[in-house]
KOLDODREN-8116 format. One line per 3 residues: their letters; for each residue x, y, z of N, C-alpha, C. Coordinates in steps of 0.001 Angstrom, whole numbers, padded with zeros to 6 digits, always signed. Each point is the difference from the previous one (the first is absolute). Layout:
<pts>
a = X/Y/Z/X/Y/Z/X/Y/Z; ...
</pts>
This chain:
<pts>
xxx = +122125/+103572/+096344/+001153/-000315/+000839/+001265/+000188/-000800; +001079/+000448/+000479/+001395/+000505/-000210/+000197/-001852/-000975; +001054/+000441/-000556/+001216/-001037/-000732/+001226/+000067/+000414
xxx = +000340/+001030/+000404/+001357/+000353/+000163/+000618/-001057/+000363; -000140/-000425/+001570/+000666/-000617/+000814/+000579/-001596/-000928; -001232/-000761/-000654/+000394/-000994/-000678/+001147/+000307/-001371
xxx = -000518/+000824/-000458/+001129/+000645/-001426/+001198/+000497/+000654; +000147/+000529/+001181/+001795/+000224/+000337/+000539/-001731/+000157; -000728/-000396/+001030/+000730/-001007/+000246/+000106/-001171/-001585
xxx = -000430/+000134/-000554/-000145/-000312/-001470/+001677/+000294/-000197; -000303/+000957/-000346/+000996/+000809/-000788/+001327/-000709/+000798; -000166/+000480/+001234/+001519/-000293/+001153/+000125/-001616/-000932
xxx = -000634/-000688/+000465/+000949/-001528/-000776/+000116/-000117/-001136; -000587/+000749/-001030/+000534/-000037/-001305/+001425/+000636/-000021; -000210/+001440/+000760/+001576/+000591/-000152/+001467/-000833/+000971
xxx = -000767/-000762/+001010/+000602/-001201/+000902/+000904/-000800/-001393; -000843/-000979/-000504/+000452/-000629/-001366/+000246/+000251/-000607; +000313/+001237/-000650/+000074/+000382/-001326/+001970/+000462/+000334
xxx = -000235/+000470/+001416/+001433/+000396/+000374/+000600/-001343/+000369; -000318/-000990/+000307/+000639/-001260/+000277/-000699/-001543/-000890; +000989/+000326/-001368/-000460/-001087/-000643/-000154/-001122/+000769
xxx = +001576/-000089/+000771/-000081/-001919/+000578/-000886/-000190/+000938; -000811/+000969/+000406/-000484/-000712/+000856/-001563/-000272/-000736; -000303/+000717/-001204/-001069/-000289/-000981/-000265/-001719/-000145
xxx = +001744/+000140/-000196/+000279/-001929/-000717/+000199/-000747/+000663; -000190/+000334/+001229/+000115/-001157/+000915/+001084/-000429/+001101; +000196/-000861/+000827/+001500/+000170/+001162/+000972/-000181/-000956
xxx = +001385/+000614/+000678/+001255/-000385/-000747/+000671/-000757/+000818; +000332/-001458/-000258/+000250/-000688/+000814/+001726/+000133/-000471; +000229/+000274/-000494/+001991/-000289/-000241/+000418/+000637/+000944
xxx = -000328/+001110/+000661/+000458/+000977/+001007/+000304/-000837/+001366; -000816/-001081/-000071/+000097/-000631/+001595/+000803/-001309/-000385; +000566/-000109/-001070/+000495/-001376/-000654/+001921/+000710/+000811
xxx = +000562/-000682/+000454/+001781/-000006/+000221/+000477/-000503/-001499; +000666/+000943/+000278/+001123/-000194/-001335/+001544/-000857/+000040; +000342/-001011/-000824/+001040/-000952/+000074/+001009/+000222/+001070
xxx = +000221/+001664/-000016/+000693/+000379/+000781/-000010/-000463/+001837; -001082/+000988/-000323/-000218/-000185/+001350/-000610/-001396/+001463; -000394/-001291/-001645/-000132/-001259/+000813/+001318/-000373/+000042
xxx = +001135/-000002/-000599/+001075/-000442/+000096/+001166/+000679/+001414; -000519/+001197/+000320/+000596/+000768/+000687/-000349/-000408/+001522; -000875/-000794/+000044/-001324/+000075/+001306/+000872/-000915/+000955
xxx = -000332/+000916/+001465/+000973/-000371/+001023/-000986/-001246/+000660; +000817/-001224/-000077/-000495/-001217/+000700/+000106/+000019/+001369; -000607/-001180/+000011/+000728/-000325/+001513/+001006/-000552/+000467
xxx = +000968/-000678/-001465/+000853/-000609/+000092/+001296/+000732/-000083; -000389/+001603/-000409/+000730/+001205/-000092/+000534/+000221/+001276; -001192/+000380/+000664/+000044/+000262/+001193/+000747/-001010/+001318
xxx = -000121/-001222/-000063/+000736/-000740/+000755/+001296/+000255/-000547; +000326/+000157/-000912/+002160/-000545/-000539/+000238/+001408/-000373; -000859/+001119/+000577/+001056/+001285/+000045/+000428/+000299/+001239
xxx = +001346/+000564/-000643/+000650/+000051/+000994/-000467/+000942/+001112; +001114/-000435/+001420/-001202/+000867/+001518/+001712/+001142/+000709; -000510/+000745/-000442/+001436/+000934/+000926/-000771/+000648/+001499
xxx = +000913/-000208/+000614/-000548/+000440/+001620/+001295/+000025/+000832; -000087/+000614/+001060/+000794/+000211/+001291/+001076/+001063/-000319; -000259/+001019/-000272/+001110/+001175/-000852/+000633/-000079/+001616
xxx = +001155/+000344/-000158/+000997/+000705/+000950/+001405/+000655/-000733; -000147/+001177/+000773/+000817/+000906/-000697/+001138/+000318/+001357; +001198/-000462/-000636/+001366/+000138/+000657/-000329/+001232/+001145
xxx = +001129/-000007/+000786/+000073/+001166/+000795/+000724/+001624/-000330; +000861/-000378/-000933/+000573/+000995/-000729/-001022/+000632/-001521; -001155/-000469/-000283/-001074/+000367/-000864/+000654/-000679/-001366
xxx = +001341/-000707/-000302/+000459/-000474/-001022/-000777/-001099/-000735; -000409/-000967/+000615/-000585/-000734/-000724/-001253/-000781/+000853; -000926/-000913/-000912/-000756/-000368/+001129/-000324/-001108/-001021
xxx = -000022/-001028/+001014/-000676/-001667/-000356/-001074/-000544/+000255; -000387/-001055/-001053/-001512/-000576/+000307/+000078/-001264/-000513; -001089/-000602/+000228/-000685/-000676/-000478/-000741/-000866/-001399
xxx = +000544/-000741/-000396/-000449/-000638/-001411/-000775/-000764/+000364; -001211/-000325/-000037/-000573/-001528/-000003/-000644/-000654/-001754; +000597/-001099/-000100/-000650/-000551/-001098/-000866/-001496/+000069
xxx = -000876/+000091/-000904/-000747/-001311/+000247/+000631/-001152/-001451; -000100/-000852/+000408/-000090/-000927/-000953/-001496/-000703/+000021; -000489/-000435/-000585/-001359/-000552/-000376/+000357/-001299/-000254
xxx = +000320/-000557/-000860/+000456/-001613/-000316/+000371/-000202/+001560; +001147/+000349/+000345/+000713/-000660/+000957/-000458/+000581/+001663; -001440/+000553/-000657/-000705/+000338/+001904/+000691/+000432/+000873
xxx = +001238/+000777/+000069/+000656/+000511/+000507/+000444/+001503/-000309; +000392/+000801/+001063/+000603/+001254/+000197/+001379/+000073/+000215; +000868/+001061/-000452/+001000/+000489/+000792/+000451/+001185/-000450
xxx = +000737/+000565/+001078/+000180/+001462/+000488/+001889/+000477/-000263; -000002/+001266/-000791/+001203/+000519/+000258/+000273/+001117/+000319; +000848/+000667/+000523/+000092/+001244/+000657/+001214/+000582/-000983
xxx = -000396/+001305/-000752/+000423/+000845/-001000/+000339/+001249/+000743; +001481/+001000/-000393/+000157/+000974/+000593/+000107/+001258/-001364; -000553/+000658/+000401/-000095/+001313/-000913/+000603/+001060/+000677
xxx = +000977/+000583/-000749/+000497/+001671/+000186/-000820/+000998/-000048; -000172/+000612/+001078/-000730/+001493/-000450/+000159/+001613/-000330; +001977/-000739/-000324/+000117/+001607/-000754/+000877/-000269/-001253
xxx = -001085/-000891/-000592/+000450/-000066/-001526/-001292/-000931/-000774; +000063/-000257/-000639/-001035/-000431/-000974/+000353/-001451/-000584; +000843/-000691/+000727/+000333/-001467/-000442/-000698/-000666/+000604
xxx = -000252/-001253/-000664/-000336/-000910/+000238/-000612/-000579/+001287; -000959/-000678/+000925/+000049/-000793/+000558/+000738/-001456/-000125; +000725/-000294/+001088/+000870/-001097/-000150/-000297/-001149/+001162
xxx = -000104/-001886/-000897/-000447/-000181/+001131/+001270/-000516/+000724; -000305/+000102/+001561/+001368/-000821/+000679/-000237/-000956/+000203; +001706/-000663/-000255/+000293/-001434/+000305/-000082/-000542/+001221
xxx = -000321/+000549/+000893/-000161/-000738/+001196/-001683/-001069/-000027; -000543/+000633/-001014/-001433/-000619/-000349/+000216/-001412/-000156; +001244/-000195/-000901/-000297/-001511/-000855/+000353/-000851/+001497
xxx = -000131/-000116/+000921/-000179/-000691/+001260/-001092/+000145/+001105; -000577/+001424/-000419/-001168/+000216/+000455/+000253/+000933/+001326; -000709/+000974/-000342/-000271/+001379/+001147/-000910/+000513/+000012
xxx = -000258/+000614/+000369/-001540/+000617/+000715/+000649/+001074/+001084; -001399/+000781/+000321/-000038/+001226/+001122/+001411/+000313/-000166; +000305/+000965/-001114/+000853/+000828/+000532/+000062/+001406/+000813
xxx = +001031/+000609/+000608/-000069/+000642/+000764/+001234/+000732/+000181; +000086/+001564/-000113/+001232/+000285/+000021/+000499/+000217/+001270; +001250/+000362/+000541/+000456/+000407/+001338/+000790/+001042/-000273
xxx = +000296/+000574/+001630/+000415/+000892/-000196/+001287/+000058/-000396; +000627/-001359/+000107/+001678/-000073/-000360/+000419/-000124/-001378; -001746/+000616/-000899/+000342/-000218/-001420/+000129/-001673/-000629
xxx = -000323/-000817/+001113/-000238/-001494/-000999/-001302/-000197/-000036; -000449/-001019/-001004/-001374/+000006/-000020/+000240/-001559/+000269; -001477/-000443/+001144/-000255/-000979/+000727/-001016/-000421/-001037
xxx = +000183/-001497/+000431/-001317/-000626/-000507/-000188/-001327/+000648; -001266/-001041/-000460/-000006/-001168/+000929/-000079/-000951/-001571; +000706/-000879/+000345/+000108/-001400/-000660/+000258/-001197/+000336
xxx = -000395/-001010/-000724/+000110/-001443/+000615/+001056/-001040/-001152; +001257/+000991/+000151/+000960/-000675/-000781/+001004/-000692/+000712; -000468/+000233/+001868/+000857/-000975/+000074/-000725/-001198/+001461
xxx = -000823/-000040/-001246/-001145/-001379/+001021/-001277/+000570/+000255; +000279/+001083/+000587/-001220/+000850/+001106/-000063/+001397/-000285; -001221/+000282/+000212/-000404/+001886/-000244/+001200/+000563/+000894
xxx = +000575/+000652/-000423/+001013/+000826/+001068/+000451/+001630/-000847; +000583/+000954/+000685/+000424/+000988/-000593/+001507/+000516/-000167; -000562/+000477/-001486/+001874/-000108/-000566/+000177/+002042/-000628
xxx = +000891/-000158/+000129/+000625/+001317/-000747/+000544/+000108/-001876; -000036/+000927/-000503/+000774/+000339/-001165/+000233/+001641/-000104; +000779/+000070/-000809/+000023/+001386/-000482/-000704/+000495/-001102
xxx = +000218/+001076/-000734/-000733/+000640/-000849/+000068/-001094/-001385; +001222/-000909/-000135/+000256/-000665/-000948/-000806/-001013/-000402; -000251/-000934/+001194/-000951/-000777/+000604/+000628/-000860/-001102
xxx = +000919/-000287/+000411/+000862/-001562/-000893/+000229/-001116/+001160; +000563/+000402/+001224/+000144/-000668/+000808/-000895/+000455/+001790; +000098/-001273/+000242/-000703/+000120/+001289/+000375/-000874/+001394
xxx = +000235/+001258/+001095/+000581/-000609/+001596/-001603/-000410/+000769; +000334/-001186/+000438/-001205/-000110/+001339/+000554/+000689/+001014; -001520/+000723/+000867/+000131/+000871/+000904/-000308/-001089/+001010
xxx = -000960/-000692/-000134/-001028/-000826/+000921/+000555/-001166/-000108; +000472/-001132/+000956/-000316/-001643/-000060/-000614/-000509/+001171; -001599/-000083/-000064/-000538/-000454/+000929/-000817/-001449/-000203
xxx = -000365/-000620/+000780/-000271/-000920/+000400/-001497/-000307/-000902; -000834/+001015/-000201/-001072/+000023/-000301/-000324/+001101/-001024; -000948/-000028/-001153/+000030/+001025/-000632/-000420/+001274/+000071
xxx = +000566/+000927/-000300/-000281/+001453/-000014/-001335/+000694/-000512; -001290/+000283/+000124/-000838/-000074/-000222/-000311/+001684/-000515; +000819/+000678/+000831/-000103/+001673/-000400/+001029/+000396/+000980
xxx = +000142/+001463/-000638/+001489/+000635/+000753/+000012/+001249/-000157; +000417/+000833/+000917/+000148/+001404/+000080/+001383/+000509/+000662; +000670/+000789/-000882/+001206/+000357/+000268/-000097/+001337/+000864
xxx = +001042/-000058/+001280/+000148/+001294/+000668/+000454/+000990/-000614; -000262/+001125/-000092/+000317/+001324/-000265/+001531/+000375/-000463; +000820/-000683/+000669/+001325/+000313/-000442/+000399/-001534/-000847
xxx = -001191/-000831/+000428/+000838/-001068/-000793/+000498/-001704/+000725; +000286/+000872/+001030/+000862/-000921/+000961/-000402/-001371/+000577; -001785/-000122/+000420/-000776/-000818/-000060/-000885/-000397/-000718
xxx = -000610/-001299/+000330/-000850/-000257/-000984/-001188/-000568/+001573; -001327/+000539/-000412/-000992/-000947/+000591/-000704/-000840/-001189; -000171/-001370/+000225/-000387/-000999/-000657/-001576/-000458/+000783
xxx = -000292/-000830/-001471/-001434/-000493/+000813/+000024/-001473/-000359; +000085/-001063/+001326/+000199/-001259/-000242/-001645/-000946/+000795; -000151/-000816/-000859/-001322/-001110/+000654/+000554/-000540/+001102
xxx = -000157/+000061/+001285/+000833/-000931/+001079/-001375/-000237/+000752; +000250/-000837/+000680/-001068/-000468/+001207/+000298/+000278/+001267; -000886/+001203/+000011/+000072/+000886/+001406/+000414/-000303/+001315
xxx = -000570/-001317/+000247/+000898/-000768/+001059/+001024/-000388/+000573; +000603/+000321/-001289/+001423/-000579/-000306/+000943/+000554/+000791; +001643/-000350/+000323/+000597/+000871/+000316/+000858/+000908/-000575
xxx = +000213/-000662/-001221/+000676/+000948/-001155/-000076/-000727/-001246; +000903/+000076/-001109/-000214/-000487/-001506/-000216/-001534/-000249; +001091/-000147/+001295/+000333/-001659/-000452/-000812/-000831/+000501
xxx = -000555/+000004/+001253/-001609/-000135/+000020/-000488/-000582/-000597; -000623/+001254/-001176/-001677/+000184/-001091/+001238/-000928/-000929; +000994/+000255/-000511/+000857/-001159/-000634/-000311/-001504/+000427
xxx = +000530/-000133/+000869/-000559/-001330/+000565/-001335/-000593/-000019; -001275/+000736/+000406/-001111/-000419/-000024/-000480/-000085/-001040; +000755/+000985/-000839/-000876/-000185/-001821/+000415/-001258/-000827
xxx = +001436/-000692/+000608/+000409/-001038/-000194/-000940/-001395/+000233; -000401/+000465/+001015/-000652/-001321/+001118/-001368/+000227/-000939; -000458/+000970/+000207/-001241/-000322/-000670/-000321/-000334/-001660
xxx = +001261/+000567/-000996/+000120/-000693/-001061/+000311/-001710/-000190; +000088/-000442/+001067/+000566/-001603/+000259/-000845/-000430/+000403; -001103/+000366/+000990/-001358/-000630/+000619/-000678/-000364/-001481
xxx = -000281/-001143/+000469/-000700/-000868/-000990/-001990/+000153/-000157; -000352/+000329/+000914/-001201/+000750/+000536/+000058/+001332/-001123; -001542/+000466/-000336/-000189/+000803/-000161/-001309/+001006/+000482
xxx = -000546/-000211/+001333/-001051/+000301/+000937/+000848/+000941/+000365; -001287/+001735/+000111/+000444/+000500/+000510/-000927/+000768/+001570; +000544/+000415/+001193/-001225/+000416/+000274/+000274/+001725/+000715
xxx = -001268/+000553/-000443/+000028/+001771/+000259/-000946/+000209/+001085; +000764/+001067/+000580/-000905/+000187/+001417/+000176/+001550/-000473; +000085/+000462/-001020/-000395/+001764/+000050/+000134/+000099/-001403
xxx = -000932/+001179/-000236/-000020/+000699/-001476/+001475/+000683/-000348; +000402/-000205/-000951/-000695/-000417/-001178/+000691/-001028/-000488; -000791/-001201/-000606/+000277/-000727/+000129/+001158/-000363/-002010
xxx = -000384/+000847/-000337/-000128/-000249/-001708/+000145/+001499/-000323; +001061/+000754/-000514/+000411/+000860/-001045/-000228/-000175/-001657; -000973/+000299/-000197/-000206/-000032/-001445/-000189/-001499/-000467
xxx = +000922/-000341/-000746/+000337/-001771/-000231/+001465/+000026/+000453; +000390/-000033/+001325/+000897/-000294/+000752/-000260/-000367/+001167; -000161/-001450/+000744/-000139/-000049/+001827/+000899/+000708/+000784
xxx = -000830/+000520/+001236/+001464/+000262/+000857/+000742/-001071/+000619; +000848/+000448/+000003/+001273/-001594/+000387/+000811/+000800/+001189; -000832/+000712/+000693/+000663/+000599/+001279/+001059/+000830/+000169
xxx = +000705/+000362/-001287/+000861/+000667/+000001/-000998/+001689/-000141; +000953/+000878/+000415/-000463/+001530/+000176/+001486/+000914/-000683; -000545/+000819/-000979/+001362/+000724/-000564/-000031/+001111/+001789
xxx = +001228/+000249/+000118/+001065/+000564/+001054/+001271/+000602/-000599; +000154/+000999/+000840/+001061/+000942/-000926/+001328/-000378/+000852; +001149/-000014/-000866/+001251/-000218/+000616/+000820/+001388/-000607
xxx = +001155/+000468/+000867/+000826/+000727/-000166/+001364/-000136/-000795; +000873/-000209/-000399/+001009/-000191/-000916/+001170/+000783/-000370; +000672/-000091/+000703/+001540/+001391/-000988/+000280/-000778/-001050
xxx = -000123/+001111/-001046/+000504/-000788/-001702/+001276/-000057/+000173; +000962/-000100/+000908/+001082/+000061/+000024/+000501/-001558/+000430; -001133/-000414/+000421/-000044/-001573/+000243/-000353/-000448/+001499
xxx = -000231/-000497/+000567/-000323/-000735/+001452/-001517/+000009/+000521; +000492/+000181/+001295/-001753/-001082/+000650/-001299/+000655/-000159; -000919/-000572/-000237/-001481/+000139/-000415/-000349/+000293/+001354
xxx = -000662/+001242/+000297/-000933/+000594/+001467/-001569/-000178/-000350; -000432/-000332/+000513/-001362/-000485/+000122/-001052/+001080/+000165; +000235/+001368/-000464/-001177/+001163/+000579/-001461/-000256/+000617
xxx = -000442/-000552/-000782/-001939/-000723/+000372/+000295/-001527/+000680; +000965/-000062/+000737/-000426/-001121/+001129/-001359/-000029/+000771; -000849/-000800/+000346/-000665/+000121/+001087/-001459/+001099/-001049
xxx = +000065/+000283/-000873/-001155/+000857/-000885/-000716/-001291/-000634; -001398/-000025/+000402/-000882/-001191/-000477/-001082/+000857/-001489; +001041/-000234/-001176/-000433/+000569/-001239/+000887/-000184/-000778
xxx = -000064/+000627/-001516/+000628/-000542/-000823/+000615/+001675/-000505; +001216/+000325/-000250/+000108/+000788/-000752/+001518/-000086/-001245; -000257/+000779/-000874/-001266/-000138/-000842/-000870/-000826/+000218
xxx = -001359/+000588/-000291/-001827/-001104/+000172/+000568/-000867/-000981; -000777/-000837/-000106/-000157/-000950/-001077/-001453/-000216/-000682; -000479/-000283/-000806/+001396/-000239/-000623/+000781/+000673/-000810
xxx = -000434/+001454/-001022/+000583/+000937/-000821/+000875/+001196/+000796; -000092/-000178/+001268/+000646/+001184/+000879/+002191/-000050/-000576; +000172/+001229/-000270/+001487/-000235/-000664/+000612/+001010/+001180
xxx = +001230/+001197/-000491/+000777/+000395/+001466/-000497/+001709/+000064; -001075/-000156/-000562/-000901/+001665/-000056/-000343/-000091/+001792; -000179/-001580/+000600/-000494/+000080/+000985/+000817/-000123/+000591
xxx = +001135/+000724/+000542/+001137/+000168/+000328/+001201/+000579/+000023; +000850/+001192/+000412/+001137/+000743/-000071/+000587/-000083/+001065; +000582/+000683/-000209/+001182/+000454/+001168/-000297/+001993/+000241
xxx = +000619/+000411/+000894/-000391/+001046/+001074/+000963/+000710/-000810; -000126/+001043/-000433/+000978/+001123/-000523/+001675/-000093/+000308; -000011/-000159/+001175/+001289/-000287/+000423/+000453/-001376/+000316
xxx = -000674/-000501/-000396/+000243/-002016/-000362/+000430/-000702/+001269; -001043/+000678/+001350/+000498/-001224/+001153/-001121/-000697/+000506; -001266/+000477/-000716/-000874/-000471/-000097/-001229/-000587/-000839
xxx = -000835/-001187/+000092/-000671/-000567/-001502/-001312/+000404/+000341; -001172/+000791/-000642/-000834/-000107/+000199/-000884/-000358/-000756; -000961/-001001/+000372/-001016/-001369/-001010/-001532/+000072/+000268
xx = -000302/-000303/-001125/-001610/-000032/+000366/-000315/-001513/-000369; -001472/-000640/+000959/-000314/-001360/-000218/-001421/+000455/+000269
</pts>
């Protein structure tokens, strides 16, 4: 009987080993060992919560500049907050943040009249205010009764549709004003539901339904668009004013629920 077959394969692992000492001598374990470097470098989780969060780009109407979003965490103090920074985009300076922040803003939004809108609760209640490119100072557009929950500016500017919690029943602001009064004073806390849904996330419903109102930023009376509409728009509870515009030629709002 032949030899061959046993003497190659012979041979093959001698020339196997002979070409690879380390593996003659055994595993090399340093290879799978991290180096000082790289445990010191290693992204936590505590990294990850307190870096910073940029979101909501919007870029002017003239392509000059466009603003966003800062969010920072604090950890000790279990809390967040948000500033809105404007960057040039035909030069290479800086992001800068604006002062309209240190009172607090959110959703900005440019218009077409070249001011940029936003909503803040600097003066009591969510409502929406204006600045310019400077964003040092700031006009309220909005003083309503109830807070501003989301907002979409008409096409030229001129209006604003808003999204307010009111109770559908109602006959207008002062109303859901009134009743939210009465029922913050009821000493009772029984509630009772005759329809789904009864519970948003970890929030009850308290009968109120977001409803869109109309608005000239120029100032005066709140129009009621979704009177008599048994829904919420924006949904709730994360629904913002994506679910909602105005008609190209701004005489009409059209909403989804």
């Amino acid at each position: 009987m032949s030899m061959r077959p046993p003497l190659l394969a012979t041979c093959a692992v001698l020339a196997v080993l002979a070409a690879s000492p380390a593996l003659a001598e055994g595993p090399v374990e340093t290879a799978l060992q991290p180096t000082t470097s790289q445990a010191t470098d290693t992204f936590t989780y505590n990294d990850m919560i307190t870096a910073n969060r940029l979101s909501d780009p919007q870029v002017s109407p003239d392509g000059q500049y466009v603003v966003y979003t800062v969010s920072r965490t604090d950890v000790d103090a279990n809390s967040r907050a948000s500033a809105l920074y404007i960057k040039s985009l035909s030069d290479d300076s800086a992001a800068r943040r604006m002062g309209i922040s240190d009172d607090g803003a959110n959703t900005a939004r440019w218009g077409a009249d070249g001011s940029l809108y936003f909503l803040s609760g600097r003066s009591g209640s969510s409502q929406v205010w204006k600045t310019d490119t400077s964003g040092a100072t700031a006009s309220q557009v909005t003083d309503l009764a109830l807070d501003v929950n989301a907002y979409r500016l008409s096409p030229d500017a001129s209006h604003l549709a808003v999204s307010l919690a009111v109770f559908p029943d109602c006959a207008d602001i002062a109303c859901t004003v009134e009743r939210m009064t009465a029922n913050s004073e009821r000493k009772s806390t029984g509630r009772v539901y005759d329809r789904m849904f009864a519970r948003h996330w970890d929030t009850w419903n308290d009968g109120t339904q977001n409803h869109l109102f109309v608005v000239p930023t120029s100032g005066g009376e709140a129009i009621w668009v979704t009177r008599g509409f048994d829904g919420d728009t924006p949904s709730k509870p994360f629904g913002d004013e994506n679910e909602f515009t105005f008609t190209p030629e701004g005489d009409a709002v059209v909403f989804a629920a």
